[in-house]
C-alpha positions in Angstrom: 176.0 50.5 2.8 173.1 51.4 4.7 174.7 54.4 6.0 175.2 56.4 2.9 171.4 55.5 2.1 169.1 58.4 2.1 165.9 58.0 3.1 163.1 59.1 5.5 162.6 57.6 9.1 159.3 57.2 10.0 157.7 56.6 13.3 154.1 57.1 13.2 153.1 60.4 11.8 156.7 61.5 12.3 159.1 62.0 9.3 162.7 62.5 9.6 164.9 62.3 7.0 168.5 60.4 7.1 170.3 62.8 5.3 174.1 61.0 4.8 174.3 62.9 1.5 175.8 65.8 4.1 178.0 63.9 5.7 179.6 61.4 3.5 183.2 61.8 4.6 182.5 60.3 8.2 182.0 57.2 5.9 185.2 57.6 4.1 183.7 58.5 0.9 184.1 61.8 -1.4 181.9 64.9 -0.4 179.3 65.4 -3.1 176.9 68.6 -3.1 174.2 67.4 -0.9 170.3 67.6 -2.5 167.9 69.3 -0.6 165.0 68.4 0.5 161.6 69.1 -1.3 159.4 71.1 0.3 156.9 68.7 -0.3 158.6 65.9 1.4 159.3 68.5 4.6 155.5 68.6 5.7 155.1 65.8 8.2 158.8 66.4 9.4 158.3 66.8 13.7 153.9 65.4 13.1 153.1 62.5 14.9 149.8 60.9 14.3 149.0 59.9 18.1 147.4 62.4 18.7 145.5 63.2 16.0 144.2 61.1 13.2 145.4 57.6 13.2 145.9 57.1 9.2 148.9 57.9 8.8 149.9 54.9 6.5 147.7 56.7 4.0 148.7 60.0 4.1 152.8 58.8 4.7 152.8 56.5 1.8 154.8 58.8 -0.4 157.6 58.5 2.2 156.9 54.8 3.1 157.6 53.9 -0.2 160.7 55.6 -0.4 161.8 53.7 2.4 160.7 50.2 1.6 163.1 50.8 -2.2 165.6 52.3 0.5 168.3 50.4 -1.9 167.7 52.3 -4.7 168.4 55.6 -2.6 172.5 54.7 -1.6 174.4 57.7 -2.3 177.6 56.0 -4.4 180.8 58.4 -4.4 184.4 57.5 -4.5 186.2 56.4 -1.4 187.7 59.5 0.0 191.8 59.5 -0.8 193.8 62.4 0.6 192.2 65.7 1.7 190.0 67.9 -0.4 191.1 70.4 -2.7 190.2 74.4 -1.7 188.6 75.0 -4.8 186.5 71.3 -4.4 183.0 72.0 -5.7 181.8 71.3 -2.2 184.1 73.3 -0.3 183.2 76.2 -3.1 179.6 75.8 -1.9 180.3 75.4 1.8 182.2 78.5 1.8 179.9 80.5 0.1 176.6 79.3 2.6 178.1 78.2 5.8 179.3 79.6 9.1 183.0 78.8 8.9 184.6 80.3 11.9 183.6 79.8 15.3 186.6 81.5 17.1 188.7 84.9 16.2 191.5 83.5 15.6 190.5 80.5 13.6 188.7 83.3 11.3 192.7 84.5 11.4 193.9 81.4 10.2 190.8 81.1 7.7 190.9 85.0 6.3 194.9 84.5 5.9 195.3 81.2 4.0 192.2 82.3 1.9 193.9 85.6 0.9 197.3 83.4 0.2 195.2 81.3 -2.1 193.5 84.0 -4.4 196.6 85.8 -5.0 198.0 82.2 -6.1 195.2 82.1 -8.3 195.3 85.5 -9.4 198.8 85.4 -10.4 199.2 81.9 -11.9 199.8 81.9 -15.1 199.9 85.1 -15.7 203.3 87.2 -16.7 201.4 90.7 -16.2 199.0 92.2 -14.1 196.1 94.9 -15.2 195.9 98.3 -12.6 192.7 96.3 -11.4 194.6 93.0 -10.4 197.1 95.1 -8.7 194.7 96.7 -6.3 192.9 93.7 -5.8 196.2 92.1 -4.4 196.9 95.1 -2.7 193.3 94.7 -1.0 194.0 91.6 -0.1 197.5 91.9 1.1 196.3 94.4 3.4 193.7 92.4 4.7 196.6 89.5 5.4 198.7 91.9 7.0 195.9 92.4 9.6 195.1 88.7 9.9 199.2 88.7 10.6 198.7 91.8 13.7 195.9 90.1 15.0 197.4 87.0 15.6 200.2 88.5 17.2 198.1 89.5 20.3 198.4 87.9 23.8 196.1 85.4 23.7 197.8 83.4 26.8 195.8 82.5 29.8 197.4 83.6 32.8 197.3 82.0 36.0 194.8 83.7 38.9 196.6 86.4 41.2 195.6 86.2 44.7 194.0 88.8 45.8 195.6 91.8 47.7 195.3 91.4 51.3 192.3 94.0 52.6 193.1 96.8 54.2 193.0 97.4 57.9 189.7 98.4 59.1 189.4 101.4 61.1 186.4 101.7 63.5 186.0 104.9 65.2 184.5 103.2 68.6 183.6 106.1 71.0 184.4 104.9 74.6 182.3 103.1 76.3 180.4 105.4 78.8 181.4 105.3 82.6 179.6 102.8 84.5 176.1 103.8 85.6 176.0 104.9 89.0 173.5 104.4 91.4 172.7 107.7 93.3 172.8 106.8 97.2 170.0 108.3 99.1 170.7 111.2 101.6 170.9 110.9 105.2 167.5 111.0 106.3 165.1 111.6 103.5 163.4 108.6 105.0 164.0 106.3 101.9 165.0 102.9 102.9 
């Protein structure tokens, strides 16, 4: 459908490019390799002709007619049946460019079934190992037997603690001075 179509959008001078190629598996189908974009095609990408010159049918018309054979441009893979296999071309790539973990311990998770899976591959098949293999699975088991530690950490959130009541507060008041006293005049010094 038009979804899995790839093709610029155009508004005015501004190019954006519908790239569904990179996300075919929200439409149910198989996950190709996505193409990149030439760098030719990336020049008017975030342009808009308002402001400036107003001919931008002319200088668009490289994109414009990508657009209007839009049909021609549907990316056609396989409907998507179960889940992708590890060593998928796509998930190969993916690996290999992309920022896989966003949280320690899903980089845990990640590092461990990864290291499962290349001693599975290292050792299938095979009824002997070279000195080389051997390390290498030693490498990795090592590196599994971290992933292992690290997830046995506390990673629990614990409910807040009230805080401990404040201590009393000591003030060293000094007394309050005596009461001003008014000095009575003497007994005829003439002062009323």
């Amino acid at each position: 459908g038009q979804w899995c179509t790839r093709v610029p959008l155009i508004c005015f001078g501004t190019v954006e490019w519908h790239l569904s190629d990179r996300c075919l598996r929200q439409f149910g189908r198989e996950q190709c390799i996505p193409l990149e974009v030439p760098e030719s095609q990336r020049a008017f990408h975030g342009r808009d002709g308002r402001q400036g010159t107003r001919d931008w049918p002319t200088k668009l018309k490289e994109f414009i007619a990508i657009w209007e054979n839009r049909q021609l441009q549907d990316i056609v893979t396989p409907n998507q049946v179960g889940r992708m296999g590890y060593h998928d071309p796509y998930l190969d790539r993916y690996r290999q460019t992309s920022v896989r973990y966003m949280t320690p311990e899903g980089a845990a998770d990640g590092a461990l079934a990864d290291g499962v899976e290349r001693i599975k591959d290292i050792t299938t098949g095979r009824n002997e190992l070279g000195n080389e293999d051997v390390g290498f699975i030693r490498r990795i088991a090592n590196s599994l037997l971290g992933c292992i530690r690290a997830q046995g950490r506390d990673h629990r959130r614990y409910p807040p603690r009230a805080a401990p009541p404040p201590p009393p507060v000591q003030l060293d008041v000094p007394a309050p001075p005596p009461p001003y006293e008014r000095k009575k005049p003497k007994k005829g010094s003439g002062k009323a």
